[in-house]
C-alpha positions as CSV (number, residue, x, y, z in Angstrom):
1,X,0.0,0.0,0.0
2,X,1.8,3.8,-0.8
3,X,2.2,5.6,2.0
4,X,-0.2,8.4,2.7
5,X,0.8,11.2,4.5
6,X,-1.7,13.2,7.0
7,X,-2.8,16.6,6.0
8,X,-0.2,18.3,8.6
9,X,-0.1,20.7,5.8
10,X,-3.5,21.2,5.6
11,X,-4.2,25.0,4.7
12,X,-4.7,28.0,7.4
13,X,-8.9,28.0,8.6
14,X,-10.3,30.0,11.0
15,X,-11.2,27.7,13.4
16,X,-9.9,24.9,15.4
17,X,-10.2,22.4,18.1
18,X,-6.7,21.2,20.0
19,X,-8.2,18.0,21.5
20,X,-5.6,16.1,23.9
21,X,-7.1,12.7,25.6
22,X,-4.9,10.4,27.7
23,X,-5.9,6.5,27.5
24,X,-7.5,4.8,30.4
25,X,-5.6,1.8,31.2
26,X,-7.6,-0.9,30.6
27,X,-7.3,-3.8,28.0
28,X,-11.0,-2.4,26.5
29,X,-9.7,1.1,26.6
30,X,-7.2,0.3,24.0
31,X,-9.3,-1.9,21.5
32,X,-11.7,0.9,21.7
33,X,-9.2,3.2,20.6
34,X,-7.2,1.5,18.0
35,X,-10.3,0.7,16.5
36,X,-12.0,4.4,16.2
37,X,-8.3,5.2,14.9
38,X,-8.5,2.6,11.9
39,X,-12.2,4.4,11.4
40,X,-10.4,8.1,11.9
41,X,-10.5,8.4,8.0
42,X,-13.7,7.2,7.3
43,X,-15.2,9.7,9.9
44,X,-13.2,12.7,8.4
45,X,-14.4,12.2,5.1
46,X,-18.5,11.9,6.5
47,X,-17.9,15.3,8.2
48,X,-15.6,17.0,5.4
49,X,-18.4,15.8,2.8
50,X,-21.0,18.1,4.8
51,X,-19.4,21.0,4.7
52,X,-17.4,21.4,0.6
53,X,-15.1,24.0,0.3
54,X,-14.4,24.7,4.6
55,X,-11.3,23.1,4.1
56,X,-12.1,20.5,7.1
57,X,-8.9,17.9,8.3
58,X,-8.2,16.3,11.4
59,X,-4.6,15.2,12.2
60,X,-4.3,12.5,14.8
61,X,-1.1,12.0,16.9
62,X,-0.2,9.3,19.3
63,X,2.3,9.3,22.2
64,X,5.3,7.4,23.3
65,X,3.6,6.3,26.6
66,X,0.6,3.9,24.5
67,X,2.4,3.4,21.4
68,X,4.3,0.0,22.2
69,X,0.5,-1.1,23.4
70,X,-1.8,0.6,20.9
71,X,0.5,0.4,17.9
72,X,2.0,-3.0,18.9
73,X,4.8,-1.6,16.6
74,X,8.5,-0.1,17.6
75,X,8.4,3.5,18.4
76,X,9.5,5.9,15.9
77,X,13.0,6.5,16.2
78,X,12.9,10.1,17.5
79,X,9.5,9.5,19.5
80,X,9.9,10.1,23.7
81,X,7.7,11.9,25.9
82,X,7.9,15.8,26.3
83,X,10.7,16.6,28.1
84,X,10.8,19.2,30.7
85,X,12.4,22.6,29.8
86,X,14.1,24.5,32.8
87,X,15.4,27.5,33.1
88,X,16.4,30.1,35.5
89,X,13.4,31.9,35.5
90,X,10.9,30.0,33.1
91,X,9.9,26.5,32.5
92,X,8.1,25.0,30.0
93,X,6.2,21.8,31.8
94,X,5.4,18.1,30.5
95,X,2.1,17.6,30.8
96,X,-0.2,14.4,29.8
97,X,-1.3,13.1,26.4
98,X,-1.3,10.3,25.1
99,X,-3.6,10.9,21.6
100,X,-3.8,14.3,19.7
101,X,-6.5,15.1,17.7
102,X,-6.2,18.8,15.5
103,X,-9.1,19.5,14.1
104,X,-9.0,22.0,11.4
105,X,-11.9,23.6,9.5
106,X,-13.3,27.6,7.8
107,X,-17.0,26.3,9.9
108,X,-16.8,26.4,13.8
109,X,-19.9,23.5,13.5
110,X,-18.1,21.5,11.3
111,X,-15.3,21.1,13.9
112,X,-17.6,20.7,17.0
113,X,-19.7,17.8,15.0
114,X,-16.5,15.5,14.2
115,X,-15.3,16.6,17.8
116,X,-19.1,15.5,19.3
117,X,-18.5,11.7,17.2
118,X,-15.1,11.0,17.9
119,X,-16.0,11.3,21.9
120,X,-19.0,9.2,21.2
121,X,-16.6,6.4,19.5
122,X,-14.0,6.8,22.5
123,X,-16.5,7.0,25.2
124,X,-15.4,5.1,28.1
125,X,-12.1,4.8,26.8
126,X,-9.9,7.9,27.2
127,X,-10.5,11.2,29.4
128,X,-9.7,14.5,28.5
129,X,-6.4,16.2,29.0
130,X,-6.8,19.3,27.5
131,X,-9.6,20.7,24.8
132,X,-8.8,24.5,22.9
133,X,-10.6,26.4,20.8
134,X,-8.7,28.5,18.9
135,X,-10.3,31.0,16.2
136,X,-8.2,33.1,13.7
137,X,-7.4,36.4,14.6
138,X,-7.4,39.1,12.2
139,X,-5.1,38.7,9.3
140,X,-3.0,35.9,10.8
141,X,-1.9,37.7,14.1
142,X,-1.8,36.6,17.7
143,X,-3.1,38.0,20.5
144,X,-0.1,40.2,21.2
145,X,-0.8,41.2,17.6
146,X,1.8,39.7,15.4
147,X,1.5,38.0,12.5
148,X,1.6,34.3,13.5
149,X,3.6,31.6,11.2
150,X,5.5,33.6,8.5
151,X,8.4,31.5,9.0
152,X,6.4,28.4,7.7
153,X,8.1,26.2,4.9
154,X,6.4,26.2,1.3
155,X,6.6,24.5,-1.4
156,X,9.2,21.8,-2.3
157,X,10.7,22.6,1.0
158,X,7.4,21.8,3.1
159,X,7.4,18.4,2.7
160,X,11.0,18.3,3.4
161,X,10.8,19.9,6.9
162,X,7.6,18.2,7.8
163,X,7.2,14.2,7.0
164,X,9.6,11.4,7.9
165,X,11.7,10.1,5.4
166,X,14.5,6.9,4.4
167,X,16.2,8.1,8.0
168,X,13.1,5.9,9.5
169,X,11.7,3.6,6.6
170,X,9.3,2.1,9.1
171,X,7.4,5.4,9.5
172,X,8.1,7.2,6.5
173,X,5.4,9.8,5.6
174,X,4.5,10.2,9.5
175,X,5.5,13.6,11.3
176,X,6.2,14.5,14.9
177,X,4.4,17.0,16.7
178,X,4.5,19.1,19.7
179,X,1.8,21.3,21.5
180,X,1.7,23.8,24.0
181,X,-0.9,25.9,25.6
182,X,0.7,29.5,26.4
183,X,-1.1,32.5,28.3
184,X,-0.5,35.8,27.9
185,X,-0.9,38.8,30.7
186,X,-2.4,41.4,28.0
187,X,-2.2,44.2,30.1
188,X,1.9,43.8,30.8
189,X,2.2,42.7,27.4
190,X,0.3,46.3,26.0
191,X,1.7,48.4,28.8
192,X,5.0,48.4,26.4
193,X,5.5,50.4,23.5
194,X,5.4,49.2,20.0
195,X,9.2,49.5,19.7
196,X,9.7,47.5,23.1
197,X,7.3,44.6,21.6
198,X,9.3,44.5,18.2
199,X,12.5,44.2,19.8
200,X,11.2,41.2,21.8
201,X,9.9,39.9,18.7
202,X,12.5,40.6,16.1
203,X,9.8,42.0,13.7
204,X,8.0,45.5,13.0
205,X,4.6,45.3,14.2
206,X,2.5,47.1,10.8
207,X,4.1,45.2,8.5
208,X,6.0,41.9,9.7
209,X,9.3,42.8,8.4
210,X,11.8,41.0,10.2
211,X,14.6,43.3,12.2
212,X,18.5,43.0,11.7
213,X,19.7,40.1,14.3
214,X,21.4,41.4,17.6
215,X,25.2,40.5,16.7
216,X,26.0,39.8,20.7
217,X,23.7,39.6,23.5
218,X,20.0,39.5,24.3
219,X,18.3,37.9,21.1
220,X,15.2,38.4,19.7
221,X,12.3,35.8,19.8
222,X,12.8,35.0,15.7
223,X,16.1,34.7,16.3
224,X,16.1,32.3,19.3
225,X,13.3,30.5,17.1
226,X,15.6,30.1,14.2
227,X,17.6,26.5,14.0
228,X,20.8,26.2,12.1
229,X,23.6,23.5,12.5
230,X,26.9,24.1,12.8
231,X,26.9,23.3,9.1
232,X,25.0,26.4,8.4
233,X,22.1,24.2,7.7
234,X,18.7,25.9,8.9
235,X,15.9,23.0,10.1
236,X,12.3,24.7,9.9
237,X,9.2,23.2,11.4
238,X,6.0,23.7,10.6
239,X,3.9,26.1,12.8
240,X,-0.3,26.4,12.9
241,X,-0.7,28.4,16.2
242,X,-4.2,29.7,16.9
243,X,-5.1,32.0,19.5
244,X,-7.7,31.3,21.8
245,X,-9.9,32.8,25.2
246,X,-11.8,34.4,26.8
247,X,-13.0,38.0,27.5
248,X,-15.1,37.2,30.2
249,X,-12.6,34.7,32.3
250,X,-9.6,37.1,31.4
251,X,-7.6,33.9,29.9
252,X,-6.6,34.4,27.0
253,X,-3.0,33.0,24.7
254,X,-1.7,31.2,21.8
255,X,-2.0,27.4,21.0
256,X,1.5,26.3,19.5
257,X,1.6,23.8,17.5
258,X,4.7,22.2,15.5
259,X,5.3,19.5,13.0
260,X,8.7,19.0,12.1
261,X,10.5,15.6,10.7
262,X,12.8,15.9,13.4
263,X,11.9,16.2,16.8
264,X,15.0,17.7,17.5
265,X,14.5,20.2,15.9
266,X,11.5,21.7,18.2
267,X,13.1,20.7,21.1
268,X,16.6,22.9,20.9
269,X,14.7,26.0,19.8
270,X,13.0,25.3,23.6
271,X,15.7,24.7,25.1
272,X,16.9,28.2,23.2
273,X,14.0,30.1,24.0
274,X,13.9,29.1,27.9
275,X,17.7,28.2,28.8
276,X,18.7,31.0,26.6
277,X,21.2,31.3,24.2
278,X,23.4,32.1,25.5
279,X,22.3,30.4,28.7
280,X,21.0,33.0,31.2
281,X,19.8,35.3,28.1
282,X,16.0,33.5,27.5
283,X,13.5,34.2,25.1
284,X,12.0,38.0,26.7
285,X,8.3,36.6,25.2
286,X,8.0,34.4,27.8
287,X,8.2,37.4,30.4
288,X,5.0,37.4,28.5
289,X,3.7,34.3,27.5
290,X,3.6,31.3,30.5
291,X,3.5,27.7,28.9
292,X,0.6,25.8,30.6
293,X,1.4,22.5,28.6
294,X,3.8,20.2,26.9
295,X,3.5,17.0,25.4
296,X,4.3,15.5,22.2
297,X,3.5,12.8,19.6
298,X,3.6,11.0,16.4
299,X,1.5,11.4,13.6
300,X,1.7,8.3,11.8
301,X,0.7,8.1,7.5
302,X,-3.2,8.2,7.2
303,X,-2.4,4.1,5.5
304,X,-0.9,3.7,8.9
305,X,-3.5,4.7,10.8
306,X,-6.4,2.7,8.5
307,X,-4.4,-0.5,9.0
308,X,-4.0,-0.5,13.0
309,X,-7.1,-2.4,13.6
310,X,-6.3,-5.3,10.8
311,X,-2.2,-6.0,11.0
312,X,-0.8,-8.1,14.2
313,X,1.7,-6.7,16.1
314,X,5.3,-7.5,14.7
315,X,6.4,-8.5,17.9
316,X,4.3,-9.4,20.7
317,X,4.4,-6.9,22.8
318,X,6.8,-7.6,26.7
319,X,4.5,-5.9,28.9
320,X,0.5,-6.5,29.7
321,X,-2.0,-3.1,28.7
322,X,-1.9,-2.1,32.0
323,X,1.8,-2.2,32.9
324,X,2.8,-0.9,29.6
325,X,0.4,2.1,29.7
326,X,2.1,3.1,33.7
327,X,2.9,6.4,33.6
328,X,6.9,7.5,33.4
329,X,8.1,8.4,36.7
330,X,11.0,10.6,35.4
331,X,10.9,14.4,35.4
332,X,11.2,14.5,31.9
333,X,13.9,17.0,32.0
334,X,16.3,17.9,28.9
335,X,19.2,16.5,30.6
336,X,21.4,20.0,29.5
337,X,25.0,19.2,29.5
338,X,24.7,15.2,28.4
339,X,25.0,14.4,25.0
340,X,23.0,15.6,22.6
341,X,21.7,14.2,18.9
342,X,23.7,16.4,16.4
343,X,21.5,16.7,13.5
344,X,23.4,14.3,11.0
345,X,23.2,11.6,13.6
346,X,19.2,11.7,13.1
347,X,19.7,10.9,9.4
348,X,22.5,8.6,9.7
């Protein structure tokens, strides 16, 4: 069968739903999960078909801590559990998730009606971790009003950022993915003046147009953001962040979201952004912007996904459901200062 690739590229909308669900740990839970995953395609296209031209997807992820069990497969080389990010004044937390469902769409109803089946499918079977609405903001901006994303790959050099390729031939075509839920204080955030905000950002405000780098020092967020090995190589990822909130409750922030072929990748431009780079020196957004979540997963081929529920396990797997499924007890940290994957190791 050729390998089909999830729409992780799907195109901008202007709505969302960021639906994390953790797995109970029962034998039942999991059948009833791999099952509605094998039917995942069959219910996308039902929902799409209602609603032509909204531009409706749904990418679905799965985590390190139920893939040996669900998946009865290997994990995908690069494939671990968020990993705590420390630094001296700002940490960005692991939190739980073991599935990760992004459902995309231009209709708000079409995403709450595939939303309102899946839970019907998975009921009894998983609890949720996290649910976000985001919405589209303006043209493309977040809610500290920047454009969102313009450092997104195109063209030929999307699918090269984005899907796995011969470096993992067992998974080629999948993509990994990590979310984040980050609030934002409004008021600090818009009690600075445009030129204080740009500097943090490493952009003008009006008109997105990047600012020169700082050559020593404090760096900008785009610049701290930015990934290049020391063979001058830049690694991009793949960003479709949505803001979300509330006027009423005050809470309000940005939904990150990144799909990258390397997980790597997403997880030094953390480690920039909140160890700082160089260390002490962190990313000055997050004076701004507190991460609430972590967590990250794999999003195998769609031909992946409709086969779960028909192929035996190459290997049967060492551990029962409910041991496999016990949660890591490890603090998940980065482990700064141990070796570290240089990025030609993750294609050798």
């Amino acid at each position: 069968m050729p390998i089909e690739p999830q729409t992780v590229d799907a195109p901008l909308t202007q709505a969302a739903i960021f639906l994390v669900l953790t797995i109970r740990d029962t034998d039942t839970a999991i059948d009833t999960v791999r099952s509605a995953l094998a039917d995942a395609g069959g219910l996308i296209k039902s929902v799409a078909f209602r609603g032509l031209g909204s531009s409706f997807s749904c990418t679905v992820g799965i985590g390190a801590r139920v893939w040996p069990t669900l998946v009865r497969k290997p994990l995908p080389a690069q494939l671990h559990p968020f990993r705590t990010v420390r630094g001296a004044v700002h940490t960005a937390p692991a939190t739980a998730g073991d599935l990760l469902f992004h459902i995309r769409s231009d209709r708000r109803d079409l995403c709450f009606e595939f939303e309102q089946l899946l839970l019907q499918q998975l009921a009894g079977a998983v609890d949720v971790a996290d649910e976000t609405i985001g919405f589209r903001y303006f043209d493309i901006r977040d809610l500290l009003g920047f454009v969102d994303g313009t450092a997104n790959p195109v063209g030929r050099q999307l699918p090269e950022a984005t899907l796995v390729g011969d470096e993992d031939p067992a998974y080629a075509g999948g993509s990994y993915a990590v979310v984040q839920k980050y609030t934002h204080p409004l008021s600090a955030w818009n009690a600075l003046s445009t030129e204080q905000q740009e500097t943090i950002m490493g952009r003008r405000k009006a008109d997105n147009v990047e600012l020169d780098d700082a050559r020593s020092g404090q760096k900008a967020h785009k610049t701290l953001a930015t990934i290049v090995d020391e063979d001058g190589v830049e690694h991009d990822i793949l960003r479709d962040n949505m803001p979300f909130g509330s006027a009423a409750s005050g809470e309000v922030g940005t939904y990150f979201i990144g799909y990258a072929r390397n997980l790597w990748v997403i997880e030094q431009m953390l480690e920039r952004m909140f160890i700082g780079d160089p260390p002490g020196l962190h990313d000055r957004l997050l004076d701004f912007s507190t991460a609430r979540t972590g967590t990250t997963f794999f999003i195998p081929p769609a031909s992946f996904l409709a086969r779960m529920d028909d192929e035996p396990a190459a290997e049967p797997p060492a551990q029962t459901p409910s041991a496999a499924l016990e949660r890591p007890t490890t603090d998940g940290s980065l482990g700064i200062g141990s070796r570290r994957s240089h990025p030609k190791d993750a294609a050798s």
